[in-house]
C-alpha positions in Angstrom: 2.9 25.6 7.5 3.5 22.1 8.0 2.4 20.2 11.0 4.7 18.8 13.8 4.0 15.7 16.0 7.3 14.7 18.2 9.7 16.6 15.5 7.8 14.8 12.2 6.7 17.2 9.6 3.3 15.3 8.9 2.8 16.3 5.3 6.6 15.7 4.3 6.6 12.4 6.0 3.0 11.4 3.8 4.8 13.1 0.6 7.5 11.1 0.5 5.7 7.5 1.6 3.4 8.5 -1.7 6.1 9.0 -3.7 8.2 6.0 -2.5 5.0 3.4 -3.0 4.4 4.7 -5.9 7.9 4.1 -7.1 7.1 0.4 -5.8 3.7 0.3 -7.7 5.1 1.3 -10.7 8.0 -1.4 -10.3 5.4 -4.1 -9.2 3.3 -3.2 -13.0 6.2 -3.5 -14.7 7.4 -6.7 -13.4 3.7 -8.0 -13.3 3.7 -7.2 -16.9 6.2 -8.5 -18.4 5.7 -12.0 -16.4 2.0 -11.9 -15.2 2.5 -15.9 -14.0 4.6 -14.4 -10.9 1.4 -13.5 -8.8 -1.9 -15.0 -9.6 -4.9 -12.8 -8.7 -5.4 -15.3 -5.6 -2.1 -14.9 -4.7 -2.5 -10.7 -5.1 -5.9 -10.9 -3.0 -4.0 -13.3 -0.3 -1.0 -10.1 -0.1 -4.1 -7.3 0.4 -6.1 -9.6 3.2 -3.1 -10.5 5.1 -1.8 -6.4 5.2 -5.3 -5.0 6.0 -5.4 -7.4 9.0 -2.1 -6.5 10.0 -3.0 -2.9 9.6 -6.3 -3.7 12.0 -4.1 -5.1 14.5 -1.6 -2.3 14.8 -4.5 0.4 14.8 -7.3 -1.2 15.8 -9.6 1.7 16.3 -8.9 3.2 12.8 -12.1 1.1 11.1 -9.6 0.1 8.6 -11.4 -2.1 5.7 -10.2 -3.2 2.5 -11.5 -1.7 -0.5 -12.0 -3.5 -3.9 -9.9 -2.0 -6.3 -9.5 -2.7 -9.9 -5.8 -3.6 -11.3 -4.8 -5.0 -14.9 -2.5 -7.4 -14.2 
């Protein structure tokens, strides 16, 4: 059982945004690989800031922080 807020089935709606950024992230790598001069890392870190703040605006009680990750490109 699946749960509802104003008609949205909650884990449907978070199983497809996974699999649709995934899809992206996978598209991103590839790209990113095969010309790694598009993005520098700045460039990558600059992208991350800017969307965690906008995230922190739009929910601002969530205690949304962003979180070092590792990527190879």
């Amino acid at each position: 059982m699946s749960i509802k807020i104003a008609g949205i089935d909650l884990f449907n709606q978070g199983l497809d945004n996974e699999f649709r950024i995934s899809v992206l992230e996978k598209i991103v790598e590839t790209i990113l690989s095969k010309n790694p001069n598009i993005l520098s890392n700045k460039q990558l870190k600059e992208i991350r800031l800017n969307v965690v703040k906008s995230l922190q605006t739009k929910y601002p009680e969530a205690g949304i922080e962003l979180k070092e990750v590792k990527n190879d490109w």
